[in-house]
matplotlib code that plots the C-alpha trace (Angstrom):
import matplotlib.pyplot as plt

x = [-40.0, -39.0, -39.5, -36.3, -35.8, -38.4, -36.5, -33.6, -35.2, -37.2, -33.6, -31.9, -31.7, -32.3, -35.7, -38.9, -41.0, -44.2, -46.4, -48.7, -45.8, -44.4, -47.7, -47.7, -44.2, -45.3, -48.1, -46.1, -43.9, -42.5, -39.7, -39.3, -38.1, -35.8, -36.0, -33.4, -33.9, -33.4, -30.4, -31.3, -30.8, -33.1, -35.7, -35.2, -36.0, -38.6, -40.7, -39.8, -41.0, -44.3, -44.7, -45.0, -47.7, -49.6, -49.2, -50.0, -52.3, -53.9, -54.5, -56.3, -58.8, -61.6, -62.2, -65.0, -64.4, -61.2, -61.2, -60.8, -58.2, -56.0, -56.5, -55.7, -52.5, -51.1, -51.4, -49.8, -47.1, -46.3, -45.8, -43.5, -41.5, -41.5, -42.1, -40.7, -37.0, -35.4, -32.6, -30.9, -30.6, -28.9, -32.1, -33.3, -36.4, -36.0, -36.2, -34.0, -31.6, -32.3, -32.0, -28.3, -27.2, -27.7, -26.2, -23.3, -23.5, -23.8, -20.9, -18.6, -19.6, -18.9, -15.7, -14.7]
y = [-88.9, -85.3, -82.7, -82.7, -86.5, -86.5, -83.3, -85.1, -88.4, -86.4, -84.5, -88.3, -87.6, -91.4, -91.3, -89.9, -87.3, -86.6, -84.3, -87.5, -89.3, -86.1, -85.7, -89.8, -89.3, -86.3, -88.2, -91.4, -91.4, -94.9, -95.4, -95.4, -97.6, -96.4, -97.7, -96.5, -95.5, -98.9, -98.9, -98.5, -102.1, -103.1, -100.9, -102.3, -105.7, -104.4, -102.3, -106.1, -108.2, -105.7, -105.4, -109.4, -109.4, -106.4, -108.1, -111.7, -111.6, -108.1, -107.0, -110.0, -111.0, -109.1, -110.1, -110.1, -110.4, -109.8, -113.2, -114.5, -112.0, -113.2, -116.3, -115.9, -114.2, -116.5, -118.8, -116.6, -115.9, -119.8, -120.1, -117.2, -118.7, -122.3, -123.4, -120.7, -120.1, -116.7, -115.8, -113.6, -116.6, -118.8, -120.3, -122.0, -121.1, -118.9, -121.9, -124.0, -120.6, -120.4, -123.8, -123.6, -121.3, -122.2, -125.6, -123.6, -121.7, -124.9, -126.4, -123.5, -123.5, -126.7, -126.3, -123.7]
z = [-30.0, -29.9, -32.6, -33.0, -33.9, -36.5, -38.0, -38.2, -39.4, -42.1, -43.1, -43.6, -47.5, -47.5, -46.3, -48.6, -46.5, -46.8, -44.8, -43.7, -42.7, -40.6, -38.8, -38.5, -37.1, -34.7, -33.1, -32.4, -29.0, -29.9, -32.1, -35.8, -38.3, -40.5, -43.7, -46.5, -50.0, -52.6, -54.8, -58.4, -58.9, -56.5, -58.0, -60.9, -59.1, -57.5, -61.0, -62.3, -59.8, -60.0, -63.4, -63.7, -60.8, -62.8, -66.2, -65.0, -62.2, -61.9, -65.5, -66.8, -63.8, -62.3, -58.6, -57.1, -53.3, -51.2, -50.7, -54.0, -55.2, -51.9, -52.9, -56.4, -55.0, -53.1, -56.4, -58.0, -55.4, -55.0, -58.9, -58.9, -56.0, -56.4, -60.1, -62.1, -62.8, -62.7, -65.0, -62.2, -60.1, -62.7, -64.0, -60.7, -58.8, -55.9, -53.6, -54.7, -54.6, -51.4, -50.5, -52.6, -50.7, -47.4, -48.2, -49.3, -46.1, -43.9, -45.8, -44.8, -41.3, -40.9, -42.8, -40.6]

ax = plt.figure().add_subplot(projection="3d")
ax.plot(x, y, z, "-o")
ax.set_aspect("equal")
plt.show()
């Protein structure tokens, strides 16, 4: 990668630049990945999604090896996912949204 393309990749007003991430850039000779600021909706998703974890997994326990706060996550993560619904998904857990939808998907393939 030139000087040149990391100027312009640190211009793209999409991208946050920080000096790390310039030198980062600078060193590498492979390409980058270019990933675009979120929407403010998807923020909002994403403060959400993290204020849950920090509320209900991180705030109340104290772990005391790597180990145990992975597993702890993945719990967590598995009870977000698959037992709990989410209003934004019309009450159903992101599974079975998922699972919805590519039903729907298949059905209109094979419609098609």
């Amino acid at each position: 990668m030139t000087f040149q393309e990391v100027l312009g990749h640190l211009r793209d007003p999409r991208i946050r630049a920080t000096p790390r991430r310039s030198q980062h850039l600078l060193r590498r000779r492979s390409p980058t990945l270019v990933v675009p600021r979120a929407s403010r909706s998807e923020q909002r998703s994403f403060e959400s999604f993290n204020g849950r974890l920090r509320d209900e997994l991180l705030n109340p326990n104290c772990f005391a090896t790597i180990v145990e706060a992975r597993a702890a996550a993945t719990d967590w993560l598995i009870d977000y996912t698959d037992f709990r619904p989410h209003s934004a998904l019309g009450y159903l857990t992101p599974t079975e949204f998922t699972a919805a939808h590519n039903n729907k998907l298949t059905q209109q393939l094979s419609a098609a």
